[in-house]
mmCIF entry with sequence, helices, sheets and N, C-alpha, C, O atoms, coordinates in Angstrom:
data_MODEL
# 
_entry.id   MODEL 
# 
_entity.id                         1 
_entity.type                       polymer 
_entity.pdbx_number_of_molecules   1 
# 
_entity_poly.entity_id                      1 
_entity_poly.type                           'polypeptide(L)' 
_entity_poly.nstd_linkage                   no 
_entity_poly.nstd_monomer                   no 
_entity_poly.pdbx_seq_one_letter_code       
;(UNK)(UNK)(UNK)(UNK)(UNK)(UNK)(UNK)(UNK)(UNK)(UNK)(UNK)(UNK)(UNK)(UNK)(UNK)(UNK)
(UNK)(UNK)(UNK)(UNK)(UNK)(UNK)(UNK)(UNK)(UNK)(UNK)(UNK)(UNK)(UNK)(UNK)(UNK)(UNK)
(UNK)(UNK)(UNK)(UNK)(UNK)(UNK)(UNK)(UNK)(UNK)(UNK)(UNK)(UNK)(UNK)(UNK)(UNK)(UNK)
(UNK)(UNK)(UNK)(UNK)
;
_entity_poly.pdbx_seq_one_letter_code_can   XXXXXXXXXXXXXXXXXXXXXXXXXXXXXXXXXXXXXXXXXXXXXXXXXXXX 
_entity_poly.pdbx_strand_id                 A 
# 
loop_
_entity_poly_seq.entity_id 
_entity_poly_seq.num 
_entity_poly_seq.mon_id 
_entity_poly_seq.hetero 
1 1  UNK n 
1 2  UNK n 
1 3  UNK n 
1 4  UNK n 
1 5  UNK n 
1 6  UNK n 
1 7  UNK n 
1 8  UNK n 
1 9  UNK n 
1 10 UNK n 
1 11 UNK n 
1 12 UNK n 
1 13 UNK n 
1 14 UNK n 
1 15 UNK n 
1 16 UNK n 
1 17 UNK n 
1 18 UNK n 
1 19 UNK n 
1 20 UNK n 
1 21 UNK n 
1 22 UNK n 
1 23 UNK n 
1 24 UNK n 
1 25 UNK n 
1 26 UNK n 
1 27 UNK n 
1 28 UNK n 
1 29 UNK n 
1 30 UNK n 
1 31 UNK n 
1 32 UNK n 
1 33 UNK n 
1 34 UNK n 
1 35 UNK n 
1 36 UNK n 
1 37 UNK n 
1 38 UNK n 
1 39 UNK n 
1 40 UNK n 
1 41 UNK n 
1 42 UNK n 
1 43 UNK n 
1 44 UNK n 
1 45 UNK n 
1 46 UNK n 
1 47 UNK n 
1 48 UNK n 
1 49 UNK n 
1 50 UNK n 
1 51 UNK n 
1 52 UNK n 
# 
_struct_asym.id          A 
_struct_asym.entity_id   1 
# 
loop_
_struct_conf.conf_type_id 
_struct_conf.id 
_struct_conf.pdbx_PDB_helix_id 
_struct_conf.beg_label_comp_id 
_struct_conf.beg_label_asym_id 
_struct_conf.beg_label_seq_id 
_struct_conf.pdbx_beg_PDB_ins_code 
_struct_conf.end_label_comp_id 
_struct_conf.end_label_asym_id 
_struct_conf.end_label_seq_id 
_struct_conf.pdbx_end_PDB_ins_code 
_struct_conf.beg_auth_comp_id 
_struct_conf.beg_auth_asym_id 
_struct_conf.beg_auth_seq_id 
_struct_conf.end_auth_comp_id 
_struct_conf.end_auth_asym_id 
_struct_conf.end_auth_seq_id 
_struct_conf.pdbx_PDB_helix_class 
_struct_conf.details 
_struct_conf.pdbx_PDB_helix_length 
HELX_P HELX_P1 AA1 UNK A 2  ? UNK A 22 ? UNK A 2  UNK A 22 1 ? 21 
HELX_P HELX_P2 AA2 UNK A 27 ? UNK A 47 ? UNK A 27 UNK A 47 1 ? 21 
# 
_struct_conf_type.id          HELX_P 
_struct_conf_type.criteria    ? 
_struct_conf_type.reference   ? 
# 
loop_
_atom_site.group_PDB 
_atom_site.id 
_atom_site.type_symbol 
_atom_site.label_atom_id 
_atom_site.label_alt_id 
_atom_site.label_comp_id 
_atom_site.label_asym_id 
_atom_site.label_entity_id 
_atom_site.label_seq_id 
_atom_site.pdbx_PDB_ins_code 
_atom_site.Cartn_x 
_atom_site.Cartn_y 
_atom_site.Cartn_z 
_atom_site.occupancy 
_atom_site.B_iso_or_equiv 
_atom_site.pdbx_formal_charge 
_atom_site.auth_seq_id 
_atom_site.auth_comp_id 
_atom_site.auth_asym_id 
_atom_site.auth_atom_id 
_atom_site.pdbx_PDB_model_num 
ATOM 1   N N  . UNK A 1 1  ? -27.127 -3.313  2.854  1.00 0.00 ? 1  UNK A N  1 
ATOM 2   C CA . UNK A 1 1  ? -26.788 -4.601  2.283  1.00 0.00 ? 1  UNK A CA 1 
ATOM 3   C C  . UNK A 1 1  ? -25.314 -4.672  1.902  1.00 0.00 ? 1  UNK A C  1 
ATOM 4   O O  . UNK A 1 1  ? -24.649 -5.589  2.382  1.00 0.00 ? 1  UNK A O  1 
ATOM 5   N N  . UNK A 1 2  ? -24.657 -3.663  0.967  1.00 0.00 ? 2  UNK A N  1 
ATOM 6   C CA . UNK A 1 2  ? -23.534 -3.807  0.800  1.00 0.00 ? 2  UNK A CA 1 
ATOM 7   C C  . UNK A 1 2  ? -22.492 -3.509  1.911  1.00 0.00 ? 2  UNK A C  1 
ATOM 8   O O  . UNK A 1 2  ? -21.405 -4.085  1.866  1.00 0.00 ? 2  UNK A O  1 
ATOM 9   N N  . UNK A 1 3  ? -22.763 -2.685  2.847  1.00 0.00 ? 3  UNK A N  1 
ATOM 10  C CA . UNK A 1 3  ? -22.149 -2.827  4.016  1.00 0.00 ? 3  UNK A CA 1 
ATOM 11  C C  . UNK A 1 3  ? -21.921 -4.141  4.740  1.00 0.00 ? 3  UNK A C  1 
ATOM 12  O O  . UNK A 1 3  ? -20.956 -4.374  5.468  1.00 0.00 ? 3  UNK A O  1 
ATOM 13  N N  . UNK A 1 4  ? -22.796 -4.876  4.495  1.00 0.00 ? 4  UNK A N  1 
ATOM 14  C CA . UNK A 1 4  ? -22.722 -6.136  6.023  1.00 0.00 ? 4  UNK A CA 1 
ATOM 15  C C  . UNK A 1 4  ? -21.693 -7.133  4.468  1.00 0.00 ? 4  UNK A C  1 
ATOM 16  O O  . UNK A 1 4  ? -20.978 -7.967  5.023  1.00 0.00 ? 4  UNK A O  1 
ATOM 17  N N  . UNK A 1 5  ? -21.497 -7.208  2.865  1.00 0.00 ? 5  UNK A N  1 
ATOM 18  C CA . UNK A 1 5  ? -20.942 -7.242  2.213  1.00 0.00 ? 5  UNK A CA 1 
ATOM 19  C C  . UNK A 1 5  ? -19.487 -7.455  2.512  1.00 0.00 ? 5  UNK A C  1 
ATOM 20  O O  . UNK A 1 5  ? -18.817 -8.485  2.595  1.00 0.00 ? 5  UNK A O  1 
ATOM 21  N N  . UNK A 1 6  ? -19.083 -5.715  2.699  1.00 0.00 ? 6  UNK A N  1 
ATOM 22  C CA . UNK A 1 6  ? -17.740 -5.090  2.809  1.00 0.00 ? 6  UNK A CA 1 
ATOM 23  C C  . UNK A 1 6  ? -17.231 -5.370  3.963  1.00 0.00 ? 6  UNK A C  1 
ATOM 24  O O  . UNK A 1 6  ? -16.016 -5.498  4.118  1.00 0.00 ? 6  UNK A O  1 
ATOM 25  N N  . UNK A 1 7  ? -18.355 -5.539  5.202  1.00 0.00 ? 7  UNK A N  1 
ATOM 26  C CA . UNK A 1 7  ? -17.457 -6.275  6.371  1.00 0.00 ? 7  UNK A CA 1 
ATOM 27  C C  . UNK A 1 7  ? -17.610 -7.938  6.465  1.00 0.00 ? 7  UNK A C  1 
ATOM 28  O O  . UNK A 1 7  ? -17.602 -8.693  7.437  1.00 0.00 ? 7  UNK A O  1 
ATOM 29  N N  . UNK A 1 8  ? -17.715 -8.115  5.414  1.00 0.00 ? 8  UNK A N  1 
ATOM 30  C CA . UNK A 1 8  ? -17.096 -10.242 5.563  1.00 0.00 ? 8  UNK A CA 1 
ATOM 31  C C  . UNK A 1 8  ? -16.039 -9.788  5.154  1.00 0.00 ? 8  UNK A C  1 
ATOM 32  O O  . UNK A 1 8  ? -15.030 -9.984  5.831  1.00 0.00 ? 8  UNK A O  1 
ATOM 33  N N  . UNK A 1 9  ? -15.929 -8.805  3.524  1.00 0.00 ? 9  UNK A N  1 
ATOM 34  C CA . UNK A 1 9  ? -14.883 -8.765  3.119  1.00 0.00 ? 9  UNK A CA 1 
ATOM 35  C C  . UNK A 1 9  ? -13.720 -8.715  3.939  1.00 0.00 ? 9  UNK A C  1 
ATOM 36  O O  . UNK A 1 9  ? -12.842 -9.578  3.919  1.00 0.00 ? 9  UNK A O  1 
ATOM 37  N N  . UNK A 1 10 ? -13.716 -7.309  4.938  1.00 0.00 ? 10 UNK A N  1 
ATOM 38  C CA . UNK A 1 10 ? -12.607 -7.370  5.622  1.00 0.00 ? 10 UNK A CA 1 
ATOM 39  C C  . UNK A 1 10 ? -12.006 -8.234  6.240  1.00 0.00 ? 10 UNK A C  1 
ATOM 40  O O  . UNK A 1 10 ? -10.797 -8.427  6.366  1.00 0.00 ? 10 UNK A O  1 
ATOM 41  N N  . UNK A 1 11 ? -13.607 -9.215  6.966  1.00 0.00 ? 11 UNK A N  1 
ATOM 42  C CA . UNK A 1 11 ? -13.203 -9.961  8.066  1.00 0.00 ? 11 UNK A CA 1 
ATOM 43  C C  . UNK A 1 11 ? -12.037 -11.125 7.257  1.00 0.00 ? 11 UNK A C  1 
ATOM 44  O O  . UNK A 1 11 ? -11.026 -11.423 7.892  1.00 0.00 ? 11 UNK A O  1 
ATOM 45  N N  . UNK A 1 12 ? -12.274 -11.784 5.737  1.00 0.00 ? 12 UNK A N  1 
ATOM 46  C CA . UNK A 1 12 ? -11.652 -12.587 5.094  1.00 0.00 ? 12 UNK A CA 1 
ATOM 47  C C  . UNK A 1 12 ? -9.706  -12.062 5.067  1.00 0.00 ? 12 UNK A C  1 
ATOM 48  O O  . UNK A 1 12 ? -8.551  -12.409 5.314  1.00 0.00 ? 12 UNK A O  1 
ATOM 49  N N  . UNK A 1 13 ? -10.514 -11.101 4.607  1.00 0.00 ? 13 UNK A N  1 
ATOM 50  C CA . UNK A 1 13 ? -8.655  -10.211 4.142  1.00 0.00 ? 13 UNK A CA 1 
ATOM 51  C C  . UNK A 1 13 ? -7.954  -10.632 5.641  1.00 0.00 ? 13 UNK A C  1 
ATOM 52  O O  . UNK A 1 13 ? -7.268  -11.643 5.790  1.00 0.00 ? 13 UNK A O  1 
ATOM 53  N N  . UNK A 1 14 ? -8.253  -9.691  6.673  1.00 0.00 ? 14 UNK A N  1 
ATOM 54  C CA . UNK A 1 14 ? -7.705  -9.993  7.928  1.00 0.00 ? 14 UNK A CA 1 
ATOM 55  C C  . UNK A 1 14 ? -7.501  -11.553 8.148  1.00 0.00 ? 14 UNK A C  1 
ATOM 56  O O  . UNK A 1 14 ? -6.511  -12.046 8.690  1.00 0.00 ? 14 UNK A O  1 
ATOM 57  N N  . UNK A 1 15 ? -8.371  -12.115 7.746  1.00 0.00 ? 15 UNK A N  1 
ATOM 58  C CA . UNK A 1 15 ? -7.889  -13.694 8.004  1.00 0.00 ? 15 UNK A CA 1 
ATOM 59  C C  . UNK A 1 15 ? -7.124  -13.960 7.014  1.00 0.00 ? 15 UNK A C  1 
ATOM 60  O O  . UNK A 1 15 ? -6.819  -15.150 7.092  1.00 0.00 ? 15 UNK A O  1 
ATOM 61  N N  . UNK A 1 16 ? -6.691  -13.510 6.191  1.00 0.00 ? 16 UNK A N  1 
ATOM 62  C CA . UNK A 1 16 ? -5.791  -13.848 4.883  1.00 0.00 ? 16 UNK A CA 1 
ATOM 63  C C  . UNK A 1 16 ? -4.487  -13.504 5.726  1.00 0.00 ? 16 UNK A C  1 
ATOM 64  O O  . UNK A 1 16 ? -3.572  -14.319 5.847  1.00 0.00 ? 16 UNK A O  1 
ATOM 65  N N  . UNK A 1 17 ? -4.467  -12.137 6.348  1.00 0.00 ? 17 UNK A N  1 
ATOM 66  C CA . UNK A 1 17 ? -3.018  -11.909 6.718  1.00 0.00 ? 17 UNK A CA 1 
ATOM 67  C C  . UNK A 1 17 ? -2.362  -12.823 7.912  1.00 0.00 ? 17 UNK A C  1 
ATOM 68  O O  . UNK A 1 17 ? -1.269  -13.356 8.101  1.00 0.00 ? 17 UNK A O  1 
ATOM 69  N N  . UNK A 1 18 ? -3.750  -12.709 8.698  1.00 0.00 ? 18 UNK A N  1 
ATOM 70  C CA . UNK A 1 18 ? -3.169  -13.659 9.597  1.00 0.00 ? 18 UNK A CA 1 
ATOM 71  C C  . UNK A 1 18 ? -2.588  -15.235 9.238  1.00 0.00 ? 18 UNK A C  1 
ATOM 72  O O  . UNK A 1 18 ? -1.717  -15.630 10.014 1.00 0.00 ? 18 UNK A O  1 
ATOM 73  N N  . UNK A 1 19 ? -2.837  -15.819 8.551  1.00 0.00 ? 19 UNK A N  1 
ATOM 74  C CA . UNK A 1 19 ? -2.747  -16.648 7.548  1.00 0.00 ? 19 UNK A CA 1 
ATOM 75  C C  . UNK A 1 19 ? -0.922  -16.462 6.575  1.00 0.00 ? 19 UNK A C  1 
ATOM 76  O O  . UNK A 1 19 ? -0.099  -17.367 6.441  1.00 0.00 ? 19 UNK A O  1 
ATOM 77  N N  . UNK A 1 20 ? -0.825  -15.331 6.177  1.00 0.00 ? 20 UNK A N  1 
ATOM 78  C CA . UNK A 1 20 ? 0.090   -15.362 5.538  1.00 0.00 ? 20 UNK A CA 1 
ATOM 79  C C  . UNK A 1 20 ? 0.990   -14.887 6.974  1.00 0.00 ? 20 UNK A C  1 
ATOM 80  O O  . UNK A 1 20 ? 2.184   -15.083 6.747  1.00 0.00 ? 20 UNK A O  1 
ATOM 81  N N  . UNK A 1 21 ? 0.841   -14.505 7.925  1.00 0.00 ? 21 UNK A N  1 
ATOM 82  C CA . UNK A 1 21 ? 1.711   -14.091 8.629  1.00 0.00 ? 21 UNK A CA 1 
ATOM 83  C C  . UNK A 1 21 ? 2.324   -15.638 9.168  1.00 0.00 ? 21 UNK A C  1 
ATOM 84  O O  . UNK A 1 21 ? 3.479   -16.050 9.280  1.00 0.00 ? 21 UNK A O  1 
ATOM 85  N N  . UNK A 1 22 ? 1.080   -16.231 9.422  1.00 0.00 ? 22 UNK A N  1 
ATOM 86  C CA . UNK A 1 22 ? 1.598   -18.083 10.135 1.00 0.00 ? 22 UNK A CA 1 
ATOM 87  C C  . UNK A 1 22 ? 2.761   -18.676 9.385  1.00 0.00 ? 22 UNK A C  1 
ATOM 88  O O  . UNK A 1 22 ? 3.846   -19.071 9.813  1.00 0.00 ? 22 UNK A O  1 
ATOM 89  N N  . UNK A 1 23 ? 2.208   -18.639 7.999  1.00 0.00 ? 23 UNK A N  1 
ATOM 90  C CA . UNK A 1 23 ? 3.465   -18.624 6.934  1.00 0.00 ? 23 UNK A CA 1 
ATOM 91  C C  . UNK A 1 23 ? 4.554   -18.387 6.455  1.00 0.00 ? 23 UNK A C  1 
ATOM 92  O O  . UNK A 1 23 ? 5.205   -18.764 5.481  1.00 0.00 ? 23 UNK A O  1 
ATOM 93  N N  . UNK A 1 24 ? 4.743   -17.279 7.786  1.00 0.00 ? 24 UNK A N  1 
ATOM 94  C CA . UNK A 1 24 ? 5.857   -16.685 7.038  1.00 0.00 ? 24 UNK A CA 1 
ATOM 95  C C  . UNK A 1 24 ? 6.768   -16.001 6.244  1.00 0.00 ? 24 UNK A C  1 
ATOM 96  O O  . UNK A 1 24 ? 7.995   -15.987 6.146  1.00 0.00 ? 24 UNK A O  1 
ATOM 97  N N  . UNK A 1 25 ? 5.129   -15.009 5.290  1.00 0.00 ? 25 UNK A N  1 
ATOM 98  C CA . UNK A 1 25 ? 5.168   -14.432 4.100  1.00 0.00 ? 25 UNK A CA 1 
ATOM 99  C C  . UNK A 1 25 ? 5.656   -13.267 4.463  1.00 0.00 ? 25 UNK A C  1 
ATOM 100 O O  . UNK A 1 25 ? 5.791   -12.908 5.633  1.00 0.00 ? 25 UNK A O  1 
ATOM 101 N N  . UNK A 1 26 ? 6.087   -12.304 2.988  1.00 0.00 ? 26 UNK A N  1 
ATOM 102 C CA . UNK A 1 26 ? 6.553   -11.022 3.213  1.00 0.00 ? 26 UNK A CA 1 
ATOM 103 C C  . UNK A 1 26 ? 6.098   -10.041 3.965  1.00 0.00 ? 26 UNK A C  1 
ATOM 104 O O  . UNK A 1 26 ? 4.879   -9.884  4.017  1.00 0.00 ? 26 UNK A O  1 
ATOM 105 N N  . UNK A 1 27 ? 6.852   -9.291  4.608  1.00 0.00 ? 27 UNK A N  1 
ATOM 106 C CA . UNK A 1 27 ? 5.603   -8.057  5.491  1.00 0.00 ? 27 UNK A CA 1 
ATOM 107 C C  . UNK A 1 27 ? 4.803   -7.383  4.324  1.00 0.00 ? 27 UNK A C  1 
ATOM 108 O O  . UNK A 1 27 ? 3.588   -7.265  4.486  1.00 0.00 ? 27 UNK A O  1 
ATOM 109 N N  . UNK A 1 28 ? 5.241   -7.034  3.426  1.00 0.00 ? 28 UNK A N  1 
ATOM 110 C CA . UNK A 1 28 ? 3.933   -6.128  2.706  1.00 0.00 ? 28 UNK A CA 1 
ATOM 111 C C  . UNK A 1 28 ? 3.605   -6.719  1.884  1.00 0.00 ? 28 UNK A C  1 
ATOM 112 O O  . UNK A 1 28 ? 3.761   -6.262  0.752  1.00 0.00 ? 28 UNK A O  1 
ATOM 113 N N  . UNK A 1 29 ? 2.768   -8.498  2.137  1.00 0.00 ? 29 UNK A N  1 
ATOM 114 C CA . UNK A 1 29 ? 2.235   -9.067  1.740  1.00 0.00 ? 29 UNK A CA 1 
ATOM 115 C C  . UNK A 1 29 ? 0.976   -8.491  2.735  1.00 0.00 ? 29 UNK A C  1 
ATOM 116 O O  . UNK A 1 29 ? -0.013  -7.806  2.474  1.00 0.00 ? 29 UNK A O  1 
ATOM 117 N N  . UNK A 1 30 ? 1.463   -9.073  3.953  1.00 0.00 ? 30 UNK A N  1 
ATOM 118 C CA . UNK A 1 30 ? 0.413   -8.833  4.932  1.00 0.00 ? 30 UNK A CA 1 
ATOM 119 C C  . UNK A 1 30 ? 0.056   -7.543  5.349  1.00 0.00 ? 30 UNK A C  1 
ATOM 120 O O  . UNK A 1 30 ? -0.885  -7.519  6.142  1.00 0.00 ? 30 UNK A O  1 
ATOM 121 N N  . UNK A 1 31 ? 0.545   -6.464  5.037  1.00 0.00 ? 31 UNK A N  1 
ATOM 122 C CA . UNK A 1 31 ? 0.161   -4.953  5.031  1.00 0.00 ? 31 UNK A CA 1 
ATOM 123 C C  . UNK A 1 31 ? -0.501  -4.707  4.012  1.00 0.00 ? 31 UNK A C  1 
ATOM 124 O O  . UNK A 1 31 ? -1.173  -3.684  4.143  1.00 0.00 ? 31 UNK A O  1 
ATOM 125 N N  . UNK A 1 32 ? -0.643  -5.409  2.652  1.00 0.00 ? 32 UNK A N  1 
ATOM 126 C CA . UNK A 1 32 ? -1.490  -4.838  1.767  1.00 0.00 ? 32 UNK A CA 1 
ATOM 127 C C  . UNK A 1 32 ? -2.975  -5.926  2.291  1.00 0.00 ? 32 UNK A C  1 
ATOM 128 O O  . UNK A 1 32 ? -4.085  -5.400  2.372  1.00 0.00 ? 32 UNK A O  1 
ATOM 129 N N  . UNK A 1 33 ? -2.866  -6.791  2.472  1.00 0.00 ? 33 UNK A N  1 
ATOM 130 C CA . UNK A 1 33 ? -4.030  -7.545  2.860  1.00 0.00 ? 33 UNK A CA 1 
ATOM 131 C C  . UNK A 1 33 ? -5.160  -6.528  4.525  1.00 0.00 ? 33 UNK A C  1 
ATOM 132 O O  . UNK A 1 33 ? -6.348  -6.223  4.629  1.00 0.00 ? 33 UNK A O  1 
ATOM 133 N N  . UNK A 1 34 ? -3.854  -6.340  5.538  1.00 0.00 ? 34 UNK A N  1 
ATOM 134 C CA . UNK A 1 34 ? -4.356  -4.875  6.675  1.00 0.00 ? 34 UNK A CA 1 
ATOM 135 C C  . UNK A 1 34 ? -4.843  -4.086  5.675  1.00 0.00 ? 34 UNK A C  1 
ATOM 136 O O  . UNK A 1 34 ? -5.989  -3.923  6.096  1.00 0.00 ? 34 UNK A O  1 
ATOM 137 N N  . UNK A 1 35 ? -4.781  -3.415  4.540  1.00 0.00 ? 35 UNK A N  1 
ATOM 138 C CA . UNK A 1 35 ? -4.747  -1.940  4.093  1.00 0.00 ? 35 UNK A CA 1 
ATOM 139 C C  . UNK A 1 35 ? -5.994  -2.009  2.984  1.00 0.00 ? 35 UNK A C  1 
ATOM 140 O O  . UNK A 1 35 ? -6.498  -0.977  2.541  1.00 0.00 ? 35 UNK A O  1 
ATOM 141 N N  . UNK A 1 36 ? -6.265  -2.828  2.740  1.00 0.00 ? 36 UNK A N  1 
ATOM 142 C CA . UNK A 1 36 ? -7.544  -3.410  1.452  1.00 0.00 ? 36 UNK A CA 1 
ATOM 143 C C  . UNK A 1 36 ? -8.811  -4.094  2.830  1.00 0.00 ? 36 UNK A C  1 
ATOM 144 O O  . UNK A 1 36 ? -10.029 -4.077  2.652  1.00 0.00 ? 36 UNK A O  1 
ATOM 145 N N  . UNK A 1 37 ? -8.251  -4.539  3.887  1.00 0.00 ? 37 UNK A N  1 
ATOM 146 C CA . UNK A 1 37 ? -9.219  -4.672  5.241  1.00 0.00 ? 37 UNK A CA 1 
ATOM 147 C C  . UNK A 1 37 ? -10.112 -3.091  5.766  1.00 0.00 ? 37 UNK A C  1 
ATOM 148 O O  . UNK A 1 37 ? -11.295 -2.759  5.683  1.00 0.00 ? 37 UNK A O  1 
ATOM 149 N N  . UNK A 1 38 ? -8.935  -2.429  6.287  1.00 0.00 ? 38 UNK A N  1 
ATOM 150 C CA . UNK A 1 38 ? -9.330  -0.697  6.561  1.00 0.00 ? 38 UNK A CA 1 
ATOM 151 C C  . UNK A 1 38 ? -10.202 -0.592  5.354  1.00 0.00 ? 38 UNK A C  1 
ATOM 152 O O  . UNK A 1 38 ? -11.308 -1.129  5.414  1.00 0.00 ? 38 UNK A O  1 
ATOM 153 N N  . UNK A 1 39 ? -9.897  -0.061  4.426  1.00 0.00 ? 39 UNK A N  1 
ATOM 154 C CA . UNK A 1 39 ? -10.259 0.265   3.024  1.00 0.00 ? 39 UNK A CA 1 
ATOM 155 C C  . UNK A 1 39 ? -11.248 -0.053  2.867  1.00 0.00 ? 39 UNK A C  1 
ATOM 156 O O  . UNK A 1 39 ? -11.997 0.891   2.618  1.00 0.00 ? 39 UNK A O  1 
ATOM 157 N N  . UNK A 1 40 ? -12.005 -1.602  2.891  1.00 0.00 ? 40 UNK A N  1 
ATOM 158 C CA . UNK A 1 40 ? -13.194 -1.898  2.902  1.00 0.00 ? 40 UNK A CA 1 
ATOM 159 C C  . UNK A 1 40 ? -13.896 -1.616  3.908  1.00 0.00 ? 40 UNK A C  1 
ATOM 160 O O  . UNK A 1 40 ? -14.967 -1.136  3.538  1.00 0.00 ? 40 UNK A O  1 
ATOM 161 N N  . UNK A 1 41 ? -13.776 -1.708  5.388  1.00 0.00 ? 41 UNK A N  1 
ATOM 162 C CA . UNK A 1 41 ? -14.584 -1.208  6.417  1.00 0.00 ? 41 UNK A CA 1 
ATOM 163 C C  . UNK A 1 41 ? -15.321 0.153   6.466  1.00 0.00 ? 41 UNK A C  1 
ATOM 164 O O  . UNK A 1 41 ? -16.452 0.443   6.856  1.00 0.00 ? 41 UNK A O  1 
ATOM 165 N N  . UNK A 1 42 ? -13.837 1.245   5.696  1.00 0.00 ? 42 UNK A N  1 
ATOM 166 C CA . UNK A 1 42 ? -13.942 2.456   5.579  1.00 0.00 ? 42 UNK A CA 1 
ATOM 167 C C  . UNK A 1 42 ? -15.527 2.789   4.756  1.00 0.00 ? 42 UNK A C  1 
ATOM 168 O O  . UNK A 1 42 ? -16.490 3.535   4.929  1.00 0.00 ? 42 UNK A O  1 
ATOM 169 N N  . UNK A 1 43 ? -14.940 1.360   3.447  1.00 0.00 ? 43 UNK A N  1 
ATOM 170 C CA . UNK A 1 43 ? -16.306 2.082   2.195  1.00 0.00 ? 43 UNK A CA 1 
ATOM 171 C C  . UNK A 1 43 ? -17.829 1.530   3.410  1.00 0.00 ? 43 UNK A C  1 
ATOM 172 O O  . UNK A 1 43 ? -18.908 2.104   3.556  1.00 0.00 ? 43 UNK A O  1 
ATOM 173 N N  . UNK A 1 44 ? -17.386 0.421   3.998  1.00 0.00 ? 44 UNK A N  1 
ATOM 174 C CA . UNK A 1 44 ? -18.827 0.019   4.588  1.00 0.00 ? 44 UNK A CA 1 
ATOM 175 C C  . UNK A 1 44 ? -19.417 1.512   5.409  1.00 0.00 ? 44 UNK A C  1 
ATOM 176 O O  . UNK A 1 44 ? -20.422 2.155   5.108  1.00 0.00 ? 44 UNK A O  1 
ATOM 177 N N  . UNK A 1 45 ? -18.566 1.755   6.370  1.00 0.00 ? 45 UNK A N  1 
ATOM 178 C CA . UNK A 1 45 ? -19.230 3.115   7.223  1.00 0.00 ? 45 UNK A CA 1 
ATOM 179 C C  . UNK A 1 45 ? -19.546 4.151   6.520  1.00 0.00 ? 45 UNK A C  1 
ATOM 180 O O  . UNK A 1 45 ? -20.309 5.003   6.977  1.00 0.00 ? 45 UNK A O  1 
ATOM 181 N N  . UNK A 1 46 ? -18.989 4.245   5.253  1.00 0.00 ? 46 UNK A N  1 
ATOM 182 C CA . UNK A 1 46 ? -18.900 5.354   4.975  1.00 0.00 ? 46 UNK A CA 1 
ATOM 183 C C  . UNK A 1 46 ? -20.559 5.128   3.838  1.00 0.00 ? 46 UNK A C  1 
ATOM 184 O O  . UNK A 1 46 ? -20.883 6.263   3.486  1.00 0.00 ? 46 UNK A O  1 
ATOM 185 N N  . UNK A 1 47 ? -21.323 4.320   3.391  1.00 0.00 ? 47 UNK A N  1 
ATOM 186 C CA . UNK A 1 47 ? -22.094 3.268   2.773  1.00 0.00 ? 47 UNK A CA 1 
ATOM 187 C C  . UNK A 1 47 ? -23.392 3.788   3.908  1.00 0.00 ? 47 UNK A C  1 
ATOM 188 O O  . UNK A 1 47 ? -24.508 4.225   3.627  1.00 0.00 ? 47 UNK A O  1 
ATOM 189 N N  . UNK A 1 48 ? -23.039 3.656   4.668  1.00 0.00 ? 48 UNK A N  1 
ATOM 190 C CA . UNK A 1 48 ? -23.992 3.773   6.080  1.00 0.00 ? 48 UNK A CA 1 
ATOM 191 C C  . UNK A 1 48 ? -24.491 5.409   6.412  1.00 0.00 ? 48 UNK A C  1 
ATOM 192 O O  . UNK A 1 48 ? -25.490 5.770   7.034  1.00 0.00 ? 48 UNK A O  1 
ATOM 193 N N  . UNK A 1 49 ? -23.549 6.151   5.842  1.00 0.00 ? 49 UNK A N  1 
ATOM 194 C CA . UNK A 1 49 ? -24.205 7.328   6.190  1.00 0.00 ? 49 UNK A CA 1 
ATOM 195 C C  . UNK A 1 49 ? -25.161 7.821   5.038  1.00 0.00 ? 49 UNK A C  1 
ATOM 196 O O  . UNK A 1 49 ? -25.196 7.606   3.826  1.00 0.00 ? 49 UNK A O  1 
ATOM 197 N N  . UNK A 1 50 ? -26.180 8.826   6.202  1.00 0.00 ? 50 UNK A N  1 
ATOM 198 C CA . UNK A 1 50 ? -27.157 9.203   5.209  1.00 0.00 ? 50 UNK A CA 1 
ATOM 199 C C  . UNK A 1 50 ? -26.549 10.400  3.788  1.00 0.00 ? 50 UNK A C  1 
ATOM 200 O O  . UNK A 1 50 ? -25.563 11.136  3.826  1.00 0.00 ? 50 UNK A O  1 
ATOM 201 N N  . UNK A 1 51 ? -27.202 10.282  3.044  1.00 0.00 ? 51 UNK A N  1 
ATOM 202 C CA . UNK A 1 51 ? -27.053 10.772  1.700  1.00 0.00 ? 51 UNK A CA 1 
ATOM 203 C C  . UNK A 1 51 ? -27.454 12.483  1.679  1.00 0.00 ? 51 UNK A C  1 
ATOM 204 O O  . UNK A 1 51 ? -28.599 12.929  1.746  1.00 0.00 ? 51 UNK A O  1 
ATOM 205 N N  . UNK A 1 52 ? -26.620 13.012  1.607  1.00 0.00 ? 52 UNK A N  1 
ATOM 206 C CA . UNK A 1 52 ? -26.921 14.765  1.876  1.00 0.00 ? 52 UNK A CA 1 
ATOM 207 C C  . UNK A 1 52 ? -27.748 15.659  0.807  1.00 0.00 ? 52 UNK A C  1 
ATOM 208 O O  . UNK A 1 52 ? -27.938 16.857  1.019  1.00 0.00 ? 52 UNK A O  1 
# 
């Protein structure tokens, strides 16, 4: 559940940068928006594996 969660999340962020990139905005506006994207995908897969 919280996986399928963490990947809207990303999918939003990524549309945020792309978004701020149309704009015009700072580059590490849009690198922290890429880097909080990874970040969440990461926790989703990582959410997905079994529990040891």
């Amino acid at each position: 559940m919280w996986s399928i969660v963490l990947m809207g999340l990303a999918g939003l962020l990524v549309g945020g940068a792309l978004s701020f990139r149309q704009q015009k905005s700072p580059r590490w506006v849009q690198a922290v928006f890429y880097v909080l994207a990874a970040m969440a995908l990461l926790a989703a897969y990582l959410l997905t594996l079994p529990a040891a």
